[in-house]
N, C-alpha and C positions, 0 to 999 in steps of 0.2 A: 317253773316258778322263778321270778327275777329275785334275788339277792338283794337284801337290802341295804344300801351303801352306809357304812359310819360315818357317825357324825353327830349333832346334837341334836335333839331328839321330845316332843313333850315326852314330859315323864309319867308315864303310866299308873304310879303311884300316890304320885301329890302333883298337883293339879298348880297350874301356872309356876313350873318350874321346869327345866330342861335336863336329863339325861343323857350319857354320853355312850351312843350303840356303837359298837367294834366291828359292826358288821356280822357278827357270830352271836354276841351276848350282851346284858346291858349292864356297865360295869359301875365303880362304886360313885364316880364323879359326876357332880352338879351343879345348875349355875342356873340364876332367876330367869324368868321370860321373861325376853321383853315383852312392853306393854301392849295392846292390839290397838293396829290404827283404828280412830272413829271415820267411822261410814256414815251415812244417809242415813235416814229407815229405810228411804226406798228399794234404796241399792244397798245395802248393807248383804255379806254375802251369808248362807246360811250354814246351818251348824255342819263339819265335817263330819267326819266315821268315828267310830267311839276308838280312844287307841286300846293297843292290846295289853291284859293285863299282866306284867311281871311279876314272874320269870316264865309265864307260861307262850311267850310271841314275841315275834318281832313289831317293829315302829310301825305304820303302814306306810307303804312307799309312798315317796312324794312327801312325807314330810319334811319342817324348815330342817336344814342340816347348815354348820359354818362352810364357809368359803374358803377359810383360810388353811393352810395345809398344817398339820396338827399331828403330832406323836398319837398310837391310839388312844392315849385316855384324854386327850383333848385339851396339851400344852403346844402352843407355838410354837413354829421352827422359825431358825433365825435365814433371811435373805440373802441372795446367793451374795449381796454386796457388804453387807455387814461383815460375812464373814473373811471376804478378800482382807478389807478392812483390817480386819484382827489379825489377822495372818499380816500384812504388811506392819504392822503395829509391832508385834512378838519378831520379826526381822531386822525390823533397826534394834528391837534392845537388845539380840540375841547375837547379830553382826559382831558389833565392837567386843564385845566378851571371848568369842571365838577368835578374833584376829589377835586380841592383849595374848591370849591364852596361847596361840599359837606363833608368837614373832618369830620366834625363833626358825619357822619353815618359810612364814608367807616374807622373813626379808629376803631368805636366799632365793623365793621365786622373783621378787622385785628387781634383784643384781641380775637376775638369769635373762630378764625383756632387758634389762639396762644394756648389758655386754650384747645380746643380739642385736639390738636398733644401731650400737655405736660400731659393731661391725657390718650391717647393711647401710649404714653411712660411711662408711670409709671405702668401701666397695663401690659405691655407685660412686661417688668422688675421684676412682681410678678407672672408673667404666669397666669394670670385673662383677663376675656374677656375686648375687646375693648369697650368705650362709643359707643351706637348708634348714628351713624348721624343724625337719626329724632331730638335726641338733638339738634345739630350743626346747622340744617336747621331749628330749631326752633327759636334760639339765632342770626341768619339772617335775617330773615324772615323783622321781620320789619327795620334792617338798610337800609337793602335790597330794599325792598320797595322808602323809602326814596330818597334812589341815583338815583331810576332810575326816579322817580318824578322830581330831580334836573337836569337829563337828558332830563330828557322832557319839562323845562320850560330853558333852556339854548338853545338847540338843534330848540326849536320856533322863541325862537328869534336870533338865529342865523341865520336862513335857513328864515325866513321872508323878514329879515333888508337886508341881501345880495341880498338875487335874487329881491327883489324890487327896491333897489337902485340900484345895478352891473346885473343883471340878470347872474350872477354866485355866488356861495362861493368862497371862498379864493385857494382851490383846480384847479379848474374850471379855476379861474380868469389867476393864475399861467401857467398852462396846455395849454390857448388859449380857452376854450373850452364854451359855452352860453347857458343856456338854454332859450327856446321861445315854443310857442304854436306852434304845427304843423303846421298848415292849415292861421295863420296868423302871420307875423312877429312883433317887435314889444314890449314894457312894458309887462312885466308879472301881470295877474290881480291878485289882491288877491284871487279871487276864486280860481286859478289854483294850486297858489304857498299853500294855504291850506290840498288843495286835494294830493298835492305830499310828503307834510309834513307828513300828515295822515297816508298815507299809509305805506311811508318809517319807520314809528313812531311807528308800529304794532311789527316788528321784533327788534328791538331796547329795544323798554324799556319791551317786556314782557321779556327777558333776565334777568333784573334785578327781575323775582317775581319767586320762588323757585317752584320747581315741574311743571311749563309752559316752563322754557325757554327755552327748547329742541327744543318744534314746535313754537315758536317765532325764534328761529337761522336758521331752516331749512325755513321758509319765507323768513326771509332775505337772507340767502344761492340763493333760487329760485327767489328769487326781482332781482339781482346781474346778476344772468347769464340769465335771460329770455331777453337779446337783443341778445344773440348771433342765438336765433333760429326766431327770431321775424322776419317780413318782412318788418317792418319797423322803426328796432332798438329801439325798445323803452322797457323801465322796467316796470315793473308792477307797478312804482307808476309811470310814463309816460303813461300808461293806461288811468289812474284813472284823471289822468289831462290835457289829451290831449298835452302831451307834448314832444319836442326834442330835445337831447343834442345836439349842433354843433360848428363846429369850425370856429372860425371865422380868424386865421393866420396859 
């Protein structure tokens, strides 16, 4: 016997209104039918199968269901491009705050390319080889470090105090856009809001440690675009926490 897919559903109870099937059960959420197109008499099509009556059956296959991809009780998820969006948004404002916060490491990496370029300029100007960069990546190394630690204790408690208090960043908030647990609406637990931190937090600051941040940016590269093929839009730190962006306007 074929499974019947979730989705919205006539409502087996009250008649010209829509039910929301989970595929498994039919849950507490509803929303009016639309109106039926007028037909001919001629051609007008004739009465369907009676649906099944709740909580004793499923919808009968083939009935109308939304299009659109939908948390199970049938909120909207937000677009893989909305979400870049918000995410570049929470970037610029989250940049300058981590640089003011950390001067003190990113000027000594700024002296660090200065003294290197003004000694592969004076080298090539005597036709002598260049410094090695193992140098350069040496004399980083630890401011390096540094920033990305101030990264990572600014970036906590940003992405904490937001989605605890708004259940979005500032990105998010702007865009329309909420995060929530999948499977339950609702305050985001700390648990979850950790678990999404964590992960996103992998590709992020190993960036900042010299000779890692390659396969740290191709994480984050793959975090970014793994809603587009997902089945139900979620990132890999949405995996890891059960959770989903959506839109709320």
């Amino acid at each position: 016997m074929t499974q019947t897919p979730g989705g919205w559903h006539p409502d087996p109870t009250q008649p010209g209104q829509l039910r929301w099937w989970d595929g498994t059960r039919w849950t507490e959420h509803t929303a009016p039918a639309a109106p039926p197109a007028a037909y001919p008499a001629s051609t007008a099509p004739g009465p369907g199968p009676a649906p099944a009556s709740s909580p004793y059956g499923p919808p009968a296959y083939g009935s109308p269901r939304t299009s659109a991809a939908t948390t199970p009780d049938g909120q909207r998820l937000a677009g893989w491009w909305l979400r870049v969006v918000a995410t570049l948004v929470d970037g610029l404002v989250l940049t300058p705050i981590v640089l003011a916060l950390a001067w003190p490491w990113t000027g000594r990496i700024v002296e660090a390319y200065g003294d290197y370029f003004d000694e592969a300029l004076d080298a090539a100007e005597r036709g002598g080889a260049s410094p090695p960069v193992t140098d350069l990546m040496t004399d980083i190394a630890g401011p390096m470090l540094a920033v990305g630690l101030v990264w990572l204790l600014t970036s906590l408690v940003w992405t904490f105090g937001f989605l605890r208090a708004f259940g979005a960043t500032p990105g998010k908030l702007l865009l329309g856009l909420r995060v929530r647990l999948r499977d339950t609406p609702g305050r985001l637990p700390w648990s979850a809001i950790a678990k999404r931190w964590g992960v996103q937090s992998i590709g992020q600051v190993s960036g900042f440690v010299p000779f890692v941040g390659t396969f740290g940016s191709l994480f984050s590269l793959l975090d970014v675009l793994w809603p587009l093929w997902d089945d139900k839009k979620q990132a890999l730190h949405d995996k890891a926490a059960g959770t989903n962006v959506v839109r709320v306007r």
